[in-house]
Steps between C-alpha positions, in 0.01 A plus 500: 500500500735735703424545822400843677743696722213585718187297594240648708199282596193637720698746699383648760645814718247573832548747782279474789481801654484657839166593634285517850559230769347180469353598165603328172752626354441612136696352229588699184531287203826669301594185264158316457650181326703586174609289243829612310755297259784740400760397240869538531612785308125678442350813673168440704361853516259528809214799473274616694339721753677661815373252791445215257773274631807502303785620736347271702556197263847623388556536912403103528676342179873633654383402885450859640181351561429111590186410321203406685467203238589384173762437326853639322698313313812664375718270284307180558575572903221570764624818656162634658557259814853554512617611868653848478872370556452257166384802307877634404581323200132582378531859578842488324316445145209721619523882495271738544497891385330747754234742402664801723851441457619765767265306770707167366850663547659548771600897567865427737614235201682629187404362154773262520465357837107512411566300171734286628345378897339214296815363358664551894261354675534137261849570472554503149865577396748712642402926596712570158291262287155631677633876426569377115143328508351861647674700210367230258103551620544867516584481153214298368289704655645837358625668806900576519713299674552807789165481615596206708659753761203690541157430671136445383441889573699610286316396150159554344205245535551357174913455586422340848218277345826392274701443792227264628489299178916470467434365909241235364715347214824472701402086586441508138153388561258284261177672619480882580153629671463860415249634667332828406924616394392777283179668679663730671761666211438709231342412181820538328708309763217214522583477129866469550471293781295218328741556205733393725362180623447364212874520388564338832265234428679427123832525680396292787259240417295659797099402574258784631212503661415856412243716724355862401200631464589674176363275246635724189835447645440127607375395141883631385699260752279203535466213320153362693308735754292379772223697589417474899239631695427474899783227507394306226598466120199558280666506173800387378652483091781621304570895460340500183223298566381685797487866317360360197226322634483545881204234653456625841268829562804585731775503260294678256431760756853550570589483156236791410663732790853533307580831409511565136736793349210635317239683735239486154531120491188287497507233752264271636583545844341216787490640837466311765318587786573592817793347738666215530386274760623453810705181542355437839204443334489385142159482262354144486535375155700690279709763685462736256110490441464793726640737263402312137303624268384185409486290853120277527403342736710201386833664586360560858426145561820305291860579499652521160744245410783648257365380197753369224465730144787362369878572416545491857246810592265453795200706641337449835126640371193338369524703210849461408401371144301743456760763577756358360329529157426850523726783378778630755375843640623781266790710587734261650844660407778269291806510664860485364826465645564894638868574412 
């Protein structure tokens, strides 16, 4: 059986925060103990909320964050009790794509400099093989080869957000994190953008772990999508699995909020109520009984395990059978390829 690129196992991301003198210090719970196998060569899509946790995770697999517990194994090695000055070689194979590229890119640095710093810093080949290496990335990623003398400012958000994906594949990584990469461009652009990627990917042999909260656009990329909510996953199958027969009253209330072309479509739409919770102080028993329709008094007392419905598709909910055999909500828009 191969063996996954990335293993996570109970992982756990806490921040204790500041608060009055001699009082205890409240802890907010980002990454409440997630479980995760992702296969070389796949896309893991990652949905959910705003405040739900996934930045955070992304921030803790590459090290911007050192998890409070837990484990990650990337490529059979332990890396999440690495000290930081061990952490090169692993951050070598491990790149990660910025939501807000201009906030990633440094304004006084040209493309070039920008494109190449990684490749100077580890001192790979001479300045005329890193310039050849910056015209080859520009390239891939459809900008011409002049836009190495010219800065970040210069280009749209959908060009810099390029820029910021030819800086990420210059180690010629084996994982890429994107996190939230296409939320802030055009619809068009997002389009062209995740295009992009996956040509990368073929041409590459690259791994994703793919964040958004656009789950019409995530069910086009990914190959499995995790579903995560306050820091938890709560249900986890392949792409077609999950919109066909979505188990969790979560994912089928996301599912039900995609906008649909046609304004006169029927759906059955499954709101959910209210806010997400605070992570400073989560629900007892299921998280998300507080907004369910169909939370008892059983989901207030007992945690859901994610129950196994086979094929590789979990659900953390007492109902998950249940669900699982019902129709997917109505409306949920197909998506194709967009040229």
């Amino acid at each position: 059986m191969t063996r996954p690129l990335l293993e996570l196992r109970d992982l756990h991301k806490h921040f204790r925060l500041s608060g009055p003198p001699f009082a205890a210090k409240p802890l907010l719970r980002a990454v409440d103990g997630v479980d995760l196998d992702l296969m070389q060569g796949e896309t893991l899509g990652l949905v959910g909320e705003s405040g739900c946790g996934k930045s955070t995770l992304a921030r803790t697999v590459i090290r911007l964050h050192q998890p409070s517990s837990g484990s990650i194994v990337f490529d059979g090695q332990e890396v999440g009790n690495l000290p930081e000055r061990q952490l090169g070689g692993f951050r070598r194979r491990v790149q990660m794509i910025f939501q807000d590229p201009f906030a990633s890119l440094n304004p006084r640095m040209s493309v070039g400099d920008l494109i190449a710093e990684p490749l100077t810093i580890a001192r790979i080949g001479s300045e005329a093989g890193r310039r050849n290496k910056v015209a080859e990335l520009l390239h891939r990623v459809g900008l011409p080869s002049d836009a190495a003398q010219r800065f970040a400012h210069e280009f749209s958000g959908g060009q810099r957000q390029r820029i910021g994906i030819a800086r990420a594949i210059a180690f010629e990584p084996d994982l890429v994190i994107c996190d939230e990469p296409i939320s802030a461009l055009d619809v068009s652009v997002q389009a062209q953008v995740v295009n992009m990627l996956e040509d990368l990917q073929a041409e590459l042999g690259l791994t994703y772990l793919f964040i958004t909260h656009d789950l019409s656009m995530v069910r086009h990329i990914a190959d499995r999508i995790g579903v995560m909510y306050l820091g938890k996953i709560v249900e986890l199958a392949s792409s077609a699995d999950l919109y066909r027969r979505p188990s969790h009253p979560y994912t089928r209330a996301l599912l039900s909020a995609i906008p649909v072309p046609d304004p006169a479509a029927v759906r059955s739409v499954e709101p959910m109520q209210g806010e997400i919770p605070s992570p400073l102080d989560i629900p007892s028993g299921c998280r998300f009984r507080t907004r369910c329709p169909l939370a008892t008094e059983l989901c207030a007392r007992v945690e859901p395990p994610l129950h196994d419905l086979g094929n590789g598709h979990v659900s953390a909910c007492h109902f998950a059978g249940d669900l699982a055999a019902q129709a997917s909500p109505r409306g949920v828009p197909q998506q194709e390829r967009t040229q």
